[in-house]
N, C-alpha and C positions, 0 to 999 in steps of 0.2 A: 670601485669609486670612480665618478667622472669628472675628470678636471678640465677648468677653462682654459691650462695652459699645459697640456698633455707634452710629455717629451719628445716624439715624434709623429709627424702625420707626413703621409704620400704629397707630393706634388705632382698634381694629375693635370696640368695648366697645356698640354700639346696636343699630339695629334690621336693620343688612347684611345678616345669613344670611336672616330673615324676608326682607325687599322682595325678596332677590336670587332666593330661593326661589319667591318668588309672580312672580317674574319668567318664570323657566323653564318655572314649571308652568304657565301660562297662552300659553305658546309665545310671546309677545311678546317676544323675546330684540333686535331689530333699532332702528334709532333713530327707530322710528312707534307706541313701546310709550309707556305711560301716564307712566313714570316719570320720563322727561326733561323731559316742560312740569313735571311737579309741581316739580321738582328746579330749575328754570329759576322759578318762581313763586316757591318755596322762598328759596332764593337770592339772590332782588332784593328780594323783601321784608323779609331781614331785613339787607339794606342800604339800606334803604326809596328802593330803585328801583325803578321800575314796568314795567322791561323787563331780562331775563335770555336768553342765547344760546348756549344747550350747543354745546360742541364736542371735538377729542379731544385737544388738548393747550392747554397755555398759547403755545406757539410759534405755532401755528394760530388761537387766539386773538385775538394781537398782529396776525399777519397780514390777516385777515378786517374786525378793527380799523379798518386802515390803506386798507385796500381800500375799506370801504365809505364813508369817508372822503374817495376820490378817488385816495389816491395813487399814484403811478407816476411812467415814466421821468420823469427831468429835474427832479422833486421833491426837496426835502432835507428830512430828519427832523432833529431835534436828538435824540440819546443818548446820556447819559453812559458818559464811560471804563471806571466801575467797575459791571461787570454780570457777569450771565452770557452769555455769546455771543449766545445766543436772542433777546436785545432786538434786536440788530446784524441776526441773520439775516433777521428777520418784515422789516426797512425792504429789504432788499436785494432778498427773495423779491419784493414789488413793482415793482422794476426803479426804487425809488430810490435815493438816496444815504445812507445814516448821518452824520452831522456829529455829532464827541463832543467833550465839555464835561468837564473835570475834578472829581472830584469832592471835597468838604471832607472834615474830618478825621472827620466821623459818617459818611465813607462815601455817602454821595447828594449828586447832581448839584450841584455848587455855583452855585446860582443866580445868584451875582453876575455869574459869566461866560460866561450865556446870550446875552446879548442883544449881544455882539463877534460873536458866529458865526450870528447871525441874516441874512438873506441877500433878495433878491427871490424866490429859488425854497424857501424855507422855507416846508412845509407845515403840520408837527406838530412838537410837543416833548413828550418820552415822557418825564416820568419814573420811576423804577425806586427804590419803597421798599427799600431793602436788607435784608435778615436781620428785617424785620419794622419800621422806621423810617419814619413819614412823612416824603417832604422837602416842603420850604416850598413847600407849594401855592398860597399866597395870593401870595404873591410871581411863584411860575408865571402864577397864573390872571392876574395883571395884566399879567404881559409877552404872553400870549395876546392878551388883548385888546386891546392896546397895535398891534400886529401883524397883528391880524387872520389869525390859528393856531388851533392847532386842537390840543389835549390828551390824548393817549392815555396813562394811566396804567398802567404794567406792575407789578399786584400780584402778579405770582406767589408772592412769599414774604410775601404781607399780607394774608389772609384776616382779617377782622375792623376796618381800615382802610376805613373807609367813601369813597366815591369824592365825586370834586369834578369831574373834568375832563370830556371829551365822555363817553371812553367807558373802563373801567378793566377790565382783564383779569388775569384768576385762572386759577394750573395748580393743578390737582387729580393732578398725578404723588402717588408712593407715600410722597416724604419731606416733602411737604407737610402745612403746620398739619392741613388736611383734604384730604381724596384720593377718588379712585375706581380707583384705578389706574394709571391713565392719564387723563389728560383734561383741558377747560379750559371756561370762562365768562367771555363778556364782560357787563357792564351798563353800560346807559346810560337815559335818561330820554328819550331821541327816539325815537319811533316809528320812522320812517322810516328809521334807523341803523339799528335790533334788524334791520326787516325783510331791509336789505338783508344783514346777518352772515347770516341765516337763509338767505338766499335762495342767497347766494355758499358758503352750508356745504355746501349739497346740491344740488352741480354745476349750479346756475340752470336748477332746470329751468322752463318756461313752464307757466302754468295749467291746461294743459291737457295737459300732460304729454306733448307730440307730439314729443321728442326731436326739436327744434331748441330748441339753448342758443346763446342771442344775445351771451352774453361768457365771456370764460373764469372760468372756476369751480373748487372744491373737491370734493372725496368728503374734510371735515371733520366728518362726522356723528359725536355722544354715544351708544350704543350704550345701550336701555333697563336694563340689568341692570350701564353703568356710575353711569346715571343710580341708579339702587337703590341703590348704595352711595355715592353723592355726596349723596342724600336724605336719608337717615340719619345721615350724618355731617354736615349743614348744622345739624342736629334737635338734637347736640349741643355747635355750638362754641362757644356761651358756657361750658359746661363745659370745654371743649379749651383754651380759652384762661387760664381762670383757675387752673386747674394749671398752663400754660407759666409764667402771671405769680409762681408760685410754684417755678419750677425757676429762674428769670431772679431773682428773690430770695436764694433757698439761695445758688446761685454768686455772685454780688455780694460776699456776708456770707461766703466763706470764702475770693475770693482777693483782697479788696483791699488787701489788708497785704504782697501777696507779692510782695518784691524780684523783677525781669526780667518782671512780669507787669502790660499796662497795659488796664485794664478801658475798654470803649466807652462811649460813651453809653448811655440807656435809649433801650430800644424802646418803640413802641407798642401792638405786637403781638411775641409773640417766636416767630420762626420758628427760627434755630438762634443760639445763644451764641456771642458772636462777641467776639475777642480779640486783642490784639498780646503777641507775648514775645523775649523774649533768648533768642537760640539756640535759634531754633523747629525748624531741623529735626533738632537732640538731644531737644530736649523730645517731638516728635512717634513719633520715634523708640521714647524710654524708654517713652511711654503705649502703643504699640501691642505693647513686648512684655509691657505689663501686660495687654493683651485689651483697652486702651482706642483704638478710632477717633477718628481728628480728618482735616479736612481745611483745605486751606489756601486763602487766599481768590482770590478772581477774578485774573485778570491783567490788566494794561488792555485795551482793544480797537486800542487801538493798536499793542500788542505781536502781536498776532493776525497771520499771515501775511495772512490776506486783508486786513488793515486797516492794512497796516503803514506805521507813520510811524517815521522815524528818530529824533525827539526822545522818542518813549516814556519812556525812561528818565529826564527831566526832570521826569515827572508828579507829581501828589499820589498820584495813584491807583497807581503806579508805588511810590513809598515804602512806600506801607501793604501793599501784596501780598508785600510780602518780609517782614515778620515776621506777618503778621495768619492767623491760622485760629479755626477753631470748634471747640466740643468737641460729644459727644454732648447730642442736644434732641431728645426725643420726649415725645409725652403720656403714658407711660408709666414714665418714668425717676421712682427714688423717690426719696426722700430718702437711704437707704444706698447707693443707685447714686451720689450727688452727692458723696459724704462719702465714699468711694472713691476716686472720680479727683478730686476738690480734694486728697486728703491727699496722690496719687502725684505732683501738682503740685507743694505743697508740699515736698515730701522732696527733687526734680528740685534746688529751688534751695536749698535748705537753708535752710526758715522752718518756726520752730515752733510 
């Protein structure tokens, strides 16, 4: 179905078609082209980390992460209930465990009840900013230390949330703050971490390139001409963001008055506008025959077949998945786009 007010679209408003052009023209098209360290330099710097690790998604990301980390079989990750699958998948692809933690009512891992499900074989605790929310890192970073853990932060919908933990990983897919396409970046501040994500991105080869790989490895390489476009859009996110923080305002001031409609907290970054309502799947409904998209939020990871626990339906995370969704949030969305879908919100419940 094609809608007039789709919930997310690329902002491609900088320098994309230049780098990506001088990408092709100069046949550097592959992940040895110029674009990616700039773009990996880019990137940490202006989350003022000194080490950046292109790679091709945010999943691969988390992955590479956890790997170079240590972990594997017989390891347990802590992650919370309330995510997208991809946190779950990156701890499993290692041949560990996931162990998820319920999340509070903002949606992220509720920290109080991290440290019940802490274990002898807990390695990491991930947590996963939601919809653009930091969760209580300080609180993380002490039960880390506490423990002696190890912190992989999953931004993928938090570009602009500057990192605290070992190592923090950003997707660059299409409906992200910013994008390439497809693709992902880890940062962290240890050397010896950046190397190894690098090293395990690009199927471990040896120094000397004698094809003998001594562990198992990726083909996770950032392709130069993804890097072009993740350059250029790094160039602009302080502009990307302070238009979101101006769509995340509009919406605020036109539906908090509106009976069935219960508005989240504030983000710190707004990656998509995120909402509980009365009779979400009418409301979801009447917007899509208005050409308005929304979507509806995660489901536990415990309701996941591969993850499946019987008590699911007990959850916090569990509660808020049944009326919670988003509306349209892009860098592009105007103000007459907002004042559109708030008014067909409004009319839905009859507030004037």
């Amino acid at each position: 179905m094609s809608y007039t007010y789709p919930v997310s679209m690329p902002w491609l408003k900088g320098r994309e078609l230049e780098y990506v052009t001088e990408a092709v023209s100069g046949g550097w098209i592959s992940s040895q082209g110029p674009y990616v360290r700039q773009f990996e330099e880019a990137f940490a710097a202006y989350n003022d980390m000194p080490h950046g690790v292109a790679c091709s998604s945010g999943t691969t990301a988390l992955t590479l992460a956890l790997r170079a980390l240590g972990v594997g079989p017989g390891d347990e990750v802590i992650v919370p209930e309330f995510t997208m699958i991809a946190s779950a998948w990156a701890v499993t692809y290692t041949g560990a465990t996931p162990v998820f933690v319920d999340c509070g009512d903002d949606l992220n891992i509720d920290v109080s009840r991290i440290e019940e499900k802490i274990t002898s074989r807990t390695k990491v605790i991930m947590p996963v900013h939601i919809y653009g929310r930091q969760c209580d890192m300080d609180a993380i970073m002490n039960l880390a230390y506490e423990y002696n853990l190890r912190v992989v932060e999953d931004s993928a919908e938090a570009h602009g949330v500057r990192p605290v933990g070992d190592i923090a990983c950003f997707s660059l897919f299409a409906n992200k703050i910013i994008t390439a396409g497809e693709g992902g970046v880890c940062l962290t501040r240890d050397a010896h971490l950046a190397e190894q994500m690098a090293h395990l991105r690009a199927m471990a080869f040896t120094k000397d390139h004698s094809f003998l790989h001594k562990k198992l490895a990726y083909n996770y390489r950032m392709t130069n001409m993804q890097a072009a476009v993740a350059l250029a859009q790094t160039e602009q996110l302080d502009t990307i963001l302070a238009t979101r923080r101006d769509i995340e305002k509009r919406y605020d001031e036109a539906l908090r008055d509106v009976p069935g409609i219960t508005l989240m907290s504030a983000r710190d970054v707004l990656w998509m506008y995120d909402l509980r309502a009365e009779r979400r799947e009418e409301l979801c409904a009447y917007l899509a025959d208005q050409g308005i998209e929304t979507r509806v939020f995660f489901k536990p990871m415990s309701r996941q077949p591969g993850y499946y626990d019987a008590d699911w339906p007990s959850l916090n995370a569990s509660r808020l998945s049944e009326d919670g969704f988003y509306l349209p949030t892009h860098t592009g969305l105007t103000a007459q786009d907002q004042e559109f879908i708030t008014d067909r919100i409004r009319d839905f419940y009859g507030a004037k």
